[in-house]
C-alpha positions in Angstrom: 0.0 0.0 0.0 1.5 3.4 -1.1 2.4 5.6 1.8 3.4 9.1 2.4 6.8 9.4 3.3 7.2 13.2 3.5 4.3 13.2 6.5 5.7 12.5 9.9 4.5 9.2 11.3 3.8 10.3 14.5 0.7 8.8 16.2 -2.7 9.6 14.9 -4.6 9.9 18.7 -1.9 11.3 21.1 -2.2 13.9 23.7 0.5 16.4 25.3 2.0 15.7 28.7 0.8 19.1 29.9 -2.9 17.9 30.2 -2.1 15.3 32.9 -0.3 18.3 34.7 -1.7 19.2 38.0 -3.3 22.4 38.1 -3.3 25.0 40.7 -6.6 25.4 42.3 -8.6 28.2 41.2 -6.5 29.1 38.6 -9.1 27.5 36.0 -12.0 27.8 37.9 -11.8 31.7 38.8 -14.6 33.7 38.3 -13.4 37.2 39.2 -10.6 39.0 38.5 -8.3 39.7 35.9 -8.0 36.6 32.9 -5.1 34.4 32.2 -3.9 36.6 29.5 -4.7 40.1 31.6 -7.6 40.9 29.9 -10.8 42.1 32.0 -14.1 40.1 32.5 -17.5 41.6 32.0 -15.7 44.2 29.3 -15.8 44.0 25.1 -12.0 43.0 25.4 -10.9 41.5 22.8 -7.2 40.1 21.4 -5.4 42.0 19.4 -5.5 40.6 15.8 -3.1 40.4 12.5 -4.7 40.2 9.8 -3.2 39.9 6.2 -5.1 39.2 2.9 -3.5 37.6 -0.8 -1.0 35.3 0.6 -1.6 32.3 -1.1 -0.8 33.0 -5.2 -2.8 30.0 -6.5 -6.3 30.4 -4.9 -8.6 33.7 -6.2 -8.5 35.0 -2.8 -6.9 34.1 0.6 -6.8 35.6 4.2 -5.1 34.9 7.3 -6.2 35.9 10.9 -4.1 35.6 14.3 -5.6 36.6 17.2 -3.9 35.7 20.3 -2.7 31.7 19.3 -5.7 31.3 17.2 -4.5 30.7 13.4 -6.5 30.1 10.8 -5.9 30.6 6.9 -8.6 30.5 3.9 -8.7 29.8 0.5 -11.4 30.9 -2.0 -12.0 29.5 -5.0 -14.5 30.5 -8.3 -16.7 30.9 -9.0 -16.2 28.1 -11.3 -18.6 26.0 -13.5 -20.7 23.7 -10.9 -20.5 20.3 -11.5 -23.7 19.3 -10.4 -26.9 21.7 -12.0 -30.5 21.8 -11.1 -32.8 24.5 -11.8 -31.4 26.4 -8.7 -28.0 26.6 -9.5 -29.3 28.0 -12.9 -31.3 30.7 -11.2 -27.9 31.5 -8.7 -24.4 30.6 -7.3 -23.8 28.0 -5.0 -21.4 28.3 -1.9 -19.1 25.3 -0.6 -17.8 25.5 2.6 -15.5 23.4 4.2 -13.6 23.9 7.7 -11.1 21.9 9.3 -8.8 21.2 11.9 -4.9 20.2 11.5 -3.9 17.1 13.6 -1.4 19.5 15.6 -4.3 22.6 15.7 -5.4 21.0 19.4 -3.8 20.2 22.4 -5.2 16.2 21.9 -3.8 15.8 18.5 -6.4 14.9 15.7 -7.6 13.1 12.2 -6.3 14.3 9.0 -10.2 12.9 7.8 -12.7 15.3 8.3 -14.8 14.7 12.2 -18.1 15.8 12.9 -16.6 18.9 14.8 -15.8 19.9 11.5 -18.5 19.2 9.6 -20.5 21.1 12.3 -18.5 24.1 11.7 -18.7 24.3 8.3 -22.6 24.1 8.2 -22.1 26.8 10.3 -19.3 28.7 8.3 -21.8 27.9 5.7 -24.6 29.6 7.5 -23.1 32.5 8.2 -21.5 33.6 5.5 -24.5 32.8 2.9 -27.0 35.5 3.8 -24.0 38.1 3.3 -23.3 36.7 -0.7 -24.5 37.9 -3.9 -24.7 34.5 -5.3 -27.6 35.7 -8.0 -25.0 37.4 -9.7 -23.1 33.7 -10.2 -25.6 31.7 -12.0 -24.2 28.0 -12.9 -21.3 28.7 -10.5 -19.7 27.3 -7.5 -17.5 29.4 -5.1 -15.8 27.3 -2.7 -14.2 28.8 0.7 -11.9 26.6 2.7 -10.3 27.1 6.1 -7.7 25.6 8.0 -7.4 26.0 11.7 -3.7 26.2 12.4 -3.8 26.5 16.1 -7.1 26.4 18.2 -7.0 29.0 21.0 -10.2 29.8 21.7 -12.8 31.3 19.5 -11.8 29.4 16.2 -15.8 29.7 14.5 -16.0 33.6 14.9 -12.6 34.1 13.7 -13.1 31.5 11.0 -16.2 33.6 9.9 -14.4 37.0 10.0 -11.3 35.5 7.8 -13.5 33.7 5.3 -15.2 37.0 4.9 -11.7 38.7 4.0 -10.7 36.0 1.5 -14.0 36.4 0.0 -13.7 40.1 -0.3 -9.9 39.5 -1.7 -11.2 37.3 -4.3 -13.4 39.6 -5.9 -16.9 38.5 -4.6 -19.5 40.8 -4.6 -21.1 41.2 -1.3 -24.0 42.9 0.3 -21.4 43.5 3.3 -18.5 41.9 5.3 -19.5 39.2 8.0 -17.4 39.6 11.1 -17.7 36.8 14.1 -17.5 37.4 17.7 -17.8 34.9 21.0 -18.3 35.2 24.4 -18.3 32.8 27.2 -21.0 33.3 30.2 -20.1 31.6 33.4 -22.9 32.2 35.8 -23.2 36.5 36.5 -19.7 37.1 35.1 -18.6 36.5 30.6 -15.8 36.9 28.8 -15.2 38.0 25.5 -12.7 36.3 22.9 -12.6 33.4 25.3 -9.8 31.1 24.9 -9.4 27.3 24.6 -9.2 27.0 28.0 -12.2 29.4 29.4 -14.3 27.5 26.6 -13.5 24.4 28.1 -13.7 25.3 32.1 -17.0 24.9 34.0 -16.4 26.5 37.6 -20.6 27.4 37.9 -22.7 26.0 40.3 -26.1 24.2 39.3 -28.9 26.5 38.3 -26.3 29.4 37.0 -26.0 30.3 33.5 -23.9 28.2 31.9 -22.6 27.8 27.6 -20.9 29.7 25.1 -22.3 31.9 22.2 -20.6 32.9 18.5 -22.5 36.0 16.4 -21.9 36.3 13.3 -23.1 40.1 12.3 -22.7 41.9 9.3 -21.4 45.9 10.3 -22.5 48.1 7.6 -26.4 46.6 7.4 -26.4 46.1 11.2 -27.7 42.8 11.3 -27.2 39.2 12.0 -26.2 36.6 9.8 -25.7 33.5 11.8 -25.6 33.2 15.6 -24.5 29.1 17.5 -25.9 28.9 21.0 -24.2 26.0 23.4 -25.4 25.4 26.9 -28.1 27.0 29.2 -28.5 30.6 29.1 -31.8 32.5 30.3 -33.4 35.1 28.0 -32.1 38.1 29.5 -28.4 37.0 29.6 -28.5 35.5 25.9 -30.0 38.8 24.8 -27.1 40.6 26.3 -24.7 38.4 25.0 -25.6 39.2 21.6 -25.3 42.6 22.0 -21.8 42.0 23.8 -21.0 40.3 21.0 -21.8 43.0 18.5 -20.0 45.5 20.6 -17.4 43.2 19.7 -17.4 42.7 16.3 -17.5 46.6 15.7 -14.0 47.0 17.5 -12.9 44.4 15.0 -14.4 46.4 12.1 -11.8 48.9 11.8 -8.8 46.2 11.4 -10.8 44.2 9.2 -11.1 47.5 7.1 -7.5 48.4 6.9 -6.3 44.9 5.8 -8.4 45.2 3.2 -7.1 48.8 2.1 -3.4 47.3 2.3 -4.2 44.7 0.3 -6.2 46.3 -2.3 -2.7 49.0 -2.6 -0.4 46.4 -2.8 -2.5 44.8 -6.0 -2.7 47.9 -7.7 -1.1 49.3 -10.7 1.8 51.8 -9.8 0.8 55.8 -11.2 1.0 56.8 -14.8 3.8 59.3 -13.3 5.7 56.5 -11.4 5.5 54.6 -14.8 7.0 57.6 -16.6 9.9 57.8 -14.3 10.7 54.2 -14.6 10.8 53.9 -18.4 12.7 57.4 -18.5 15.5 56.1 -17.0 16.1 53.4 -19.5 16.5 54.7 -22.9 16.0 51.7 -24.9 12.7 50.3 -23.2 11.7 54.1 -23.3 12.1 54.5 -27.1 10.1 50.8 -27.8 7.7 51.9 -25.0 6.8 55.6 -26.8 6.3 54.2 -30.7 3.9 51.7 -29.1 1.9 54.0 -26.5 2.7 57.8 -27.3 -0.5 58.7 -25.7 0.9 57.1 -22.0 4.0 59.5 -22.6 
């Protein structure tokens, strides 16, 4: 049987060391106080982000987000011919998502083949960033968006959200807006905002308390929701207040989200006619075959 010999052949369900570790009590479990990372509880504080679009040559568009040690990178592709047609994909586009996890992305390494974690994202990816697409413009088309979590922190859906709508936006897709993600966790009176792995995984509330995690996906400019992924028990009140927490959030990301696309778009362009002049000036022989073929340039 043919085998990969470049891959490392390291185990395929192992865990680090550091899990077994004993923990110091309350360290986990804290409710009050600073966080981990010495960000505040019960504030919109969020990690600071880099974002950088067009860094992969052979997909239409690409983006990668870092935010804390969350990593993620996407690829969009298309729109393409579809291979499949019905009368709906004659009428509009069709969107593909597909989100996954690298083995080394978790503390407990993982599969290579795609788990239901990841399929569950990627309905929601899907979700999300649908509502936000002009996909009547694409008739008999396919635009495919993958993302690859390179290290799970915390918050990997809302930042996979917010970096699928940057490669989109690279790519060239028309879009009624951009779809930015934010998370919260609530642990009984007190949340936090950008949690990471570990607040998403602690449970330090006693029975009857709220309890669970939220992700919004929201869409700035039109000021509404796209997609929003409820886990746990949360009463009315404090889920409707989570939203809005998580809104607050996602319009601090805005203006970053903004500028990486400015960059980018500056980087693609065309230098100046003037620039151009300059250039060919200073070599006389690509100047003189430049000038009989465009005169009107020079």
């Amino acid at each position: 049987m043919p085998t990969d010999t470049k891959r490392v052949r390291g185990p395929e369900l192992s865990q680090n060391p550091g899990l077994f570790a004993c923990r110091p009590a309350g360290v986990v479990h804290a409710t009050h106080g600073p966080r981990a990372d010495g960000r505040q509880r019960d504030q919109v504080d969020v990690r600071p982000v880099f974002v950088r679009c067009g860094l992969v040559s052979q997909a239409k568009g690409s983006a990668y987000i870092e935010a804390g040690n969350t990593k993620l990178m996407c690829c969009v592709y298309g729109p393409r011919e579809t291979e499949r047609k019905d009368e709906t994909d004659m009428k509009c586009g069709r969107l593909t998502t597909d989100m996954r996890f690298a083995p080394f992305s978790c503390p407990e390494r993982g599969s290579w083949i795609q788990g239901s974690q990841d399929k569950d994202f990627s309905l929601m990816l899907h979700e999300s960033l649908q509502p936000a697409l002009c996909l009547h413009k694409y008739p008999r088309s396919q635009i495919e968006v993958n993302v690859m979590v390179l290290e799970n922190s915390g918050s990997v859906l809302a930042h996979a959200v917010t970096c699928a709508s940057l490669a989109l936006a690279d790519a060239g897709i028309e879009m009624y807006d951009l779809v930015l993600g934010c998370s919260i966790r609530q642990d009984g009176a007190s949340y936090v905002v950008d949690p990471s792995y570990a607040e998403e995984n602690s449970c330090s509330s006693v029975s009857g308390e709220n309890q669970g995690g939220l992700t919004v996906a929201f869409l700035p400019s039109l000021n509404q929701i796209s997609g929003l992924q409820s886990d746990g028990e949360m009463a009315e009140e404090t889920l409707t207040a989570g939203v809005r927490t998580c809104i607050e959030g996602c319009y601090k990301l805005y203006p970053v989200i903004q500028q990486a696309l400015a960059k980018a778009v500056r980087r693609a362009a065309p230098p100046p006619i003037g620039e151009l002049r300059d250039l060919l000036t200073n070599n006389c022989s690509v100047h003189s075959l430049f000038s009989s073929q465009f005169p009107v340039l020079l």
